[in-house]
N, C-alpha and C positions, 0 to 999 in steps of 0.2 A: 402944684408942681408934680411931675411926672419923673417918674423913677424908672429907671432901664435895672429889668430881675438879670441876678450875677449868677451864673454857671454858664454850663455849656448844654450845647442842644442834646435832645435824646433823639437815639439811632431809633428807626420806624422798623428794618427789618433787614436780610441780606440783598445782599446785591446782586444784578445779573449773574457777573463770575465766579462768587462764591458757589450760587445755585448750582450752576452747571458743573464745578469741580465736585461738589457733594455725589450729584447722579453720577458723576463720573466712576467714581471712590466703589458706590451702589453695583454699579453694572459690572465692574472691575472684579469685584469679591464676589458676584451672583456668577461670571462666567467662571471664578476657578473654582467656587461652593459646588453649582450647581450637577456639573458632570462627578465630579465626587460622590453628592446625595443621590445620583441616578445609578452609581456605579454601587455602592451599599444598598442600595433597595433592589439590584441583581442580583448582588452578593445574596440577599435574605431569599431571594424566591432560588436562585439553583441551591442554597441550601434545602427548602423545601423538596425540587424534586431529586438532590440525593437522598430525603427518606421515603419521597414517594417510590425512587428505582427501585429502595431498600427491601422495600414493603412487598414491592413486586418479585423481587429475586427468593424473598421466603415463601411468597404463594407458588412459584416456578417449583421450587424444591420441594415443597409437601405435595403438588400433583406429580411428582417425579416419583418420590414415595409410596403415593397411592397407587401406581400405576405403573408396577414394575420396573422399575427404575430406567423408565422410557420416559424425552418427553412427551409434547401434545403432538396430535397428529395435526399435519396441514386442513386447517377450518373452510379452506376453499376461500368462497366469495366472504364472511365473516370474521369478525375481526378478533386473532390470536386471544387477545384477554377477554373473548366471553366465554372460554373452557377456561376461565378462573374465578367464575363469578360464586361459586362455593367456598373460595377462600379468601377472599378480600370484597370490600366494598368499593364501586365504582368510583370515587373520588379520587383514588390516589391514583389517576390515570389522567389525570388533569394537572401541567404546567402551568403555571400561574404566570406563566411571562405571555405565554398565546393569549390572545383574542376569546379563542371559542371555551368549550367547555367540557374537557376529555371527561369521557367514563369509557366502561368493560365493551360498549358495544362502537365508541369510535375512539380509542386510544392514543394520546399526545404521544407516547414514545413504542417506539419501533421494537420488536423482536428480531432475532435472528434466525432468518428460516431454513438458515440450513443445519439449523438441527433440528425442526420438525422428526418426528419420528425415531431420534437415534437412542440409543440406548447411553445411560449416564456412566458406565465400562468405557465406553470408547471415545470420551473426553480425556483425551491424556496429557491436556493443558487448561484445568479449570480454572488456573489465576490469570489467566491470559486469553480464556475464549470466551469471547464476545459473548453475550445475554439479549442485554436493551441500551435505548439512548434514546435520547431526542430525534422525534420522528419529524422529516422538514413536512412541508405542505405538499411538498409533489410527491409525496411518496406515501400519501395518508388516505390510501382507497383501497380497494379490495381485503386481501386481510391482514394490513398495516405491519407490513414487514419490511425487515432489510434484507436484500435476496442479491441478487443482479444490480438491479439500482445502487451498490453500495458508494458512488464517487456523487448521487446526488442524494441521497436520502437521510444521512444524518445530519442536522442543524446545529448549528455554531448561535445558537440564541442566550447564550448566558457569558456574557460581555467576551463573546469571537471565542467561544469555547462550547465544549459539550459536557452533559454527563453520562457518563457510559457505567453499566454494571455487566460485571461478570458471572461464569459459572460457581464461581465458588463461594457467590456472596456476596465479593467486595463489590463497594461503588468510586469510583473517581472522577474529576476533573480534570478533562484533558483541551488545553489549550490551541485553536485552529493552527498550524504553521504560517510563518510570517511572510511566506511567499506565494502568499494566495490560495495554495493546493487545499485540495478540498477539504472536508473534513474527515470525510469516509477515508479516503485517501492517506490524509493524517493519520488516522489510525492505523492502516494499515503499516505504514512506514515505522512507528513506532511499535512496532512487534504485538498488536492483536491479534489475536487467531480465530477466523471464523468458518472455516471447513473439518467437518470430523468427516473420514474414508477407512476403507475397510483395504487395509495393507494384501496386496493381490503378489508384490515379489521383492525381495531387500538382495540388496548385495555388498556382502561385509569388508568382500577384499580389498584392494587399491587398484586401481584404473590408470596406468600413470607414462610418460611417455617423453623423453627429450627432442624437442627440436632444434635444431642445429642448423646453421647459414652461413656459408662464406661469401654471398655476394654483397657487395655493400650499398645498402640505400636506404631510403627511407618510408617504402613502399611496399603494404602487405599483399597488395594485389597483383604486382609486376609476375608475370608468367615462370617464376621459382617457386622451388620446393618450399615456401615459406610455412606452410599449416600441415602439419603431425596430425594423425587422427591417434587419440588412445585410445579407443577401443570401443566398438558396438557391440551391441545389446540386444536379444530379443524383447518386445515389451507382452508383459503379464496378457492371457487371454481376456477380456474384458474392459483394457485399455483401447482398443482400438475395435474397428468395425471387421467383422469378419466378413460379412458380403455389403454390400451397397446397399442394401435395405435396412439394415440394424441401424437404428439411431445414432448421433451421434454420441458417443462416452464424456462424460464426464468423469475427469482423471487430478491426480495430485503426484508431481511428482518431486522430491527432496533430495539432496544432496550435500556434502562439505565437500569446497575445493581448496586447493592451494595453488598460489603459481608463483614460481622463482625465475629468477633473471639475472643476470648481469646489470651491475649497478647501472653503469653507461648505458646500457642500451636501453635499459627503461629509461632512465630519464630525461634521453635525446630521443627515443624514438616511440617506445613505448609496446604494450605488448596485449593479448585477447586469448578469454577462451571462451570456447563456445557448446553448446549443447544443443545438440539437435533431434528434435521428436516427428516422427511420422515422417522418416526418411525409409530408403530400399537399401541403405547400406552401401551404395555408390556416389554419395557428395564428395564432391571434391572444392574445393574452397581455394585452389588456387589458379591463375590467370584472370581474368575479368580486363579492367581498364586498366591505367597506370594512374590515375588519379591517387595521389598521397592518401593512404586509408589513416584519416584521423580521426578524433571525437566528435567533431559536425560532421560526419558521415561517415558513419558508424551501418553501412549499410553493407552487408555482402553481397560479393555480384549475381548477377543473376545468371551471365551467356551459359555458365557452365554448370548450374545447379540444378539437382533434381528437384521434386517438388517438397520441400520438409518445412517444418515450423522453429525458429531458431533461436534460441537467447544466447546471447551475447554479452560478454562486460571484457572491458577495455580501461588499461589505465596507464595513463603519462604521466610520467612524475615530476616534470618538467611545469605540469600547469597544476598538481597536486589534486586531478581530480580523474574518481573514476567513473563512467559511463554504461548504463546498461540498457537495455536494448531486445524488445523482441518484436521479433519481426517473421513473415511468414510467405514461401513463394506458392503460390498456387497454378501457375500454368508456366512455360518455360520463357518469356517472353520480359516477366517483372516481380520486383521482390514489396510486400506490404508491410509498413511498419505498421506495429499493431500500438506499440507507447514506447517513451524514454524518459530515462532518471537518470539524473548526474549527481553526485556527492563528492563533495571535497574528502582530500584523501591527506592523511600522511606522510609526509614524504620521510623515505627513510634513509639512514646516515651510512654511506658504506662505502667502500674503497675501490674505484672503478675497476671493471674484467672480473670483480669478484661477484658468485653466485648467492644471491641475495633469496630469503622467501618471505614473501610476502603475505599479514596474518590472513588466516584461515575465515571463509567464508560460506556461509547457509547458503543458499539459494532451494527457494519452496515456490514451483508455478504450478497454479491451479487453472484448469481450464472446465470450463461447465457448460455444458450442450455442444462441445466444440465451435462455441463463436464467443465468450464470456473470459476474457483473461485474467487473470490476476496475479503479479510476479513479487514476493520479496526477498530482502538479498540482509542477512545482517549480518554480522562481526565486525570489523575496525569500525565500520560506518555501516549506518542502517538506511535503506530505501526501499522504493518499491513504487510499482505504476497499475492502471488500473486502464484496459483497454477491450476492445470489441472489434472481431472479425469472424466470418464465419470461413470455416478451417475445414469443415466437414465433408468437401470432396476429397482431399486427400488422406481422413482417418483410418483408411481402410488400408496405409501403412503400418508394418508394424515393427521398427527397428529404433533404437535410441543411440546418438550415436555424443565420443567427445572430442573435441578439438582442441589444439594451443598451438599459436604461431608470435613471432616477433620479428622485430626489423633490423635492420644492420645485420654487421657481421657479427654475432652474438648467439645465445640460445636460451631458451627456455625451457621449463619442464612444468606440465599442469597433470594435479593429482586429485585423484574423485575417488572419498569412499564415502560410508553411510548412505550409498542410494538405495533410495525406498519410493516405491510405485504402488500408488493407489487410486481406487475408483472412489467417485461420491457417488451415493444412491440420491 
């Protein structure tokens, strides 16, 4: 007799579905794990080269020391960190996020070459001026500096950020901006300084001048008295070319402005002031076309201009943003924009036909070899652009002049003191 065994069957193993749910489950936790453990193993190496910068900013400092309190001089074709190979060892010149293998004689991270040679007196912003960073790849030949190149040569390799060290020491982390802008760029707009100049002329007074309009419209360009000049300038001997042979100058020059308005009129129409360099002291800024002068063409005309170098900022408070602008005419026919930056603005609370002022603003342009721009502008808001023209047929102007104009029947007044003019050696 044959007996049938009593339970139930036993299970051999999972089933297709199960399987696949399980890798599912796998790949699910490995895509949110994974960028995390790649982002902490970033985190640990730009830790590394904040002590590598570290390391490097006290070697910077003891040959400053040693050497008159001068830095290194330009090494030429040779790369900046092998006049440091007395005080550090070749390894802390090596990022551990790159590829290759930095030491003293090919250096992962960048110098700042415009201080080659300066004396450490006339750093009058060491918590803010530039030192070293992360040198990109296109910028890592001859003697691995950050010079002119500055909008492609520092690298955003430590998770869309850099580390940058200063003169005074410190080192930090500074994060690329979110709107692509470079990283050099970046820095600049967030208030690093990388130009030391030997102050050639300052002017303590105020500069200052109301314009006033009864025509009504909406238009800076329309052949009215719309642009007030405040007042021109001789610029310092040394700023400019004195015959057509002299090189071009490499110059810095600084300012605080303020500009006030009527409430209404900036916010329906909006209002500019300008600063103009390497003019003969006959610009005039008004007439041109009738085209509505807004912030997408933020260009001054050209029919009537002499030939001068211009920055410009411009703010509506209607769109809460303001625009700057420099741009440059070189023969009488057409005007070059040299770069532009817009920054959201504040809008402020006041009671229309009343004279409003608007906070107080830096504006610092540096220009080197006369074709090398570099403009930033801080207070409410911080910007700045980084552009390239050569300028040098007309440096052998030597007048600095300033402007403010506005639209409607309204007026304005723009105030300039703290200007300071200097050369870069």
């Amino acid at each position: 007799m044959f007996h049938r065994q009593s339970g139930g069957t036993r299970r051999a193993g999972f089933t297709l579905i199960e399987l696949l749910v399980v890798i599912a489950i796998i790949a699910i936790l490995a895509a949110i794990l994974f960028p995390v453990f790649a982002k902490a193993r970033e985190k640990a190496r730009q830790n590394s080269c904040i002590n590598n910068q570290r390391q490097i900013g006290i070697a910077v400092q003891m040959y400053v020391q040693d050497h008159d309190e001068t830095f290194m001089r330009d090494p030429g074709t040779h790369a900046w960190s092998s006049l440091l190979r007395e005080y550090n060892e070749p390894t802390i010149y090596d990022c551990p996020t790159k590829t290759g293998k930095g030491s003293n004689t090919a250096p992962e991270y960048g110098f700042n070459a415009f201080l080659f040679g300066k004396a450490l007196g006339d750093v009058t912003t060491p918590s803010i001026m530039f030192l070293t960073a992360d040198l990109a790849k296109v910028a890592a030949d001859g003697n691995f500096t950050v010079n002119s190149n500055l909008a492609t040569a520092v690298d955003a390799r430590h998770n869309k950020g850099t580390v940058v060290s200063c003169a005074d020491g410190h080192v930090a982390y500074e994060a690329q901006a979110t709107d692509g802008t470079s990283m050099g760029v970046t820095l600049l707009q967030r208030g690093y300084d990388f130009f030391v100049g030997e102050v050639l002329a300052t002017h303590t007074g105020e500069l200052s001048q109301y314009a006033t309009h009864t025509a009504w419209g909406g238009d800076m360009r329309a052949p009215t008295s719309r642009w007030i000049g405040c007042g021109t300038l001789a610029m310092p001997t040394g700023t400019y070319r004195a015959t057509a042979s002299d090189p071009a100058p490499s110059i810095m020059v600084e300012c605080d402005m303020t500009w006030q308005a009527n409430v209404y009129q900036a916010l329906h129409y909006g209002g500019a002031w300008i600063v103009s360099l390497y003019e003969d002291g006959s610009l005039d800024l008004n007439g041109g076309t009738t085209t509505a002068y807004n912030l997408d063409e933020f260009v001054p005309p050209a029919a009537s201009f002499t030939p001068s170098v211009v920055v410009g900022g411009m703010m509506r408070q209607s769109t809460k943003t303001t625009k700057w602008q420099v741009s440059a005419q070189l023969n009488a026919g057409s005007r070059t924009v040299v770069g532009t930056s817009a920054v959201p603005y504040q809008q402020l609370v006041g009671v229309n036909w009343t004279l409003e002022k608007w906070p107080s603003q830096k504006m610092k342009l540096v220009i080197i070899n006369g074709k090398d721009f570099y403009l930033t502008v801080s207070g409410a808001r911080q910007t700045g652009l980084i552009g390239t023209l050569d300028i040098s047929p007309i440096t052998t102007r030597s007048q600095i002049g300033f402007y403010t104009g506005a639209n409607g029947s309204a007026g304005a007044r723009m105030s300039v003191s703290n200007l300071v003019i200097s050369r870069i050696d």
